[in-house]
C-alpha positions as CSV (number, residue, x, y, z in Angstrom):
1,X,8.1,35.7,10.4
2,X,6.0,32.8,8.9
3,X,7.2,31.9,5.8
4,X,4.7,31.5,2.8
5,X,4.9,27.9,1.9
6,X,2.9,26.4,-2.0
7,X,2.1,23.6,-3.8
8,X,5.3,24.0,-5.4
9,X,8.0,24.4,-2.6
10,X,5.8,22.5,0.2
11,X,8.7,19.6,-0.8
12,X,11.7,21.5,-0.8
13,X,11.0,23.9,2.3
14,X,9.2,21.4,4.5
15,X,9.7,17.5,3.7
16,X,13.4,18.5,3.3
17,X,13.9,20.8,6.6
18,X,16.7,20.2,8.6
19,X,14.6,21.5,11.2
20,X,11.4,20.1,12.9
21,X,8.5,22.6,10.7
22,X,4.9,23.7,12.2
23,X,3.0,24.4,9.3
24,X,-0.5,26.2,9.4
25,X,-2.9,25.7,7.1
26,X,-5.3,28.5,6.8
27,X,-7.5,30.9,4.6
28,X,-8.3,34.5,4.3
29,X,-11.9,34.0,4.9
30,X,-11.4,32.1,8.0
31,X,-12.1,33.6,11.2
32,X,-10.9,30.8,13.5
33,X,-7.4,31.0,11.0
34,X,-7.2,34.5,11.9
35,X,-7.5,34.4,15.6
36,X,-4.3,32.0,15.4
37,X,-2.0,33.9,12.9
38,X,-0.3,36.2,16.1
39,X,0.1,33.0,17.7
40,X,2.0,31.4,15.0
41,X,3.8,34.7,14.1
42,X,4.9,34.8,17.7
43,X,5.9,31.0,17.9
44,X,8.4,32.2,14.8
45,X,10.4,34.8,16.7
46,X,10.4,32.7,20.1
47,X,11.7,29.5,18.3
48,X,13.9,30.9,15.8
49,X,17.0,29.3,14.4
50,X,15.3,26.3,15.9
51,X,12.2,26.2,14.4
52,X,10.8,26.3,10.8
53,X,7.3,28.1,10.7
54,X,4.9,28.0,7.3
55,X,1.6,28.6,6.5
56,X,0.1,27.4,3.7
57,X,-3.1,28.9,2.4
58,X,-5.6,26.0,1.5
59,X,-7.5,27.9,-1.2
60,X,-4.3,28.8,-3.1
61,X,-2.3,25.4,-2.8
62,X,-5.5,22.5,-2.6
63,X,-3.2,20.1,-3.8
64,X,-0.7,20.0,-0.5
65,X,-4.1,20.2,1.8
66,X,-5.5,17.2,0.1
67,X,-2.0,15.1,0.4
68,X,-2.3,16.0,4.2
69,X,-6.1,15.2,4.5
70,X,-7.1,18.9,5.7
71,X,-10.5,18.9,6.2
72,X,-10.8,22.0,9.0
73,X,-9.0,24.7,9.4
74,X,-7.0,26.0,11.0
75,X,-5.0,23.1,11.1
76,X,-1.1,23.0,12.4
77,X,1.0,19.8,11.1
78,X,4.1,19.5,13.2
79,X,6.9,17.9,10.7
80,X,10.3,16.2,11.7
81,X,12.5,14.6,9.5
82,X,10.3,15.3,6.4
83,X,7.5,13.4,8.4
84,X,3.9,14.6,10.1
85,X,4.9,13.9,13.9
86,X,1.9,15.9,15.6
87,X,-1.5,17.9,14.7
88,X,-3.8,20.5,16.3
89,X,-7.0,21.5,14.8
90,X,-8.8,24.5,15.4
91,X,-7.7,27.7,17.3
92,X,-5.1,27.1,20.1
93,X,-3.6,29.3,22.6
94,X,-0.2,30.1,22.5
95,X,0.6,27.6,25.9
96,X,-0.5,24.5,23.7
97,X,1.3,25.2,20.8
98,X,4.4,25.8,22.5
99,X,4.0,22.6,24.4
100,X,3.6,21.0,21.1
101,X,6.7,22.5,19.9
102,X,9.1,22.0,23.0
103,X,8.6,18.2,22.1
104,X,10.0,18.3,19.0
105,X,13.2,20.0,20.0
């Protein structure tokens, strides 16, 4: 399962990961957001022990979207090593995500 990430944590849970993190930034309202969230809920139980995944909802924690420049959503930032390594923006299938994933193992 996705694990809510905040302004307050983003640091501590993501930056500081031992693992490579895929963090989603999303909102309720957002339709495109929606269509993703199986995707990313899967991509937690097929990568797990392997693979941090967060979401971080834009509306309630502005401050962490602005340090990463979200503009759209959704938007995935791949981490490793506390740094931003890949992006996707906009809804993705599965298949592309995965890809995106595989290279940071």
């Amino acid at each position: 399962m996705a694990q809510e990430v905040n302004d307050a944590n983003f640091e501590e849970v993501v930056l500081q990961s031992d693992k490579p993190v895929l963090v989603d930034f999303w909102a309720e309202w957002c339709g495109p957001c929606r269509m993703v969230a199986p995707v990313v809920e899967e991509l937690s139980q097929d990568y797990a022990g392997k693979l941090l995944v967060t979401k971080v909802d834009v509306d309630s924690n502005p401050e962490t979207a602005m340090k990463f420049g979200i503009r759209n959503i959704p938007t995935i930032l791949f981490f490793k090593d506390g740094e931003v390594v890949d992006k996707h923006v906009g809804a993705a299938p599965k298949s592309a995500l995965a890809t995106k994933v595989d290279a940071l193992l």
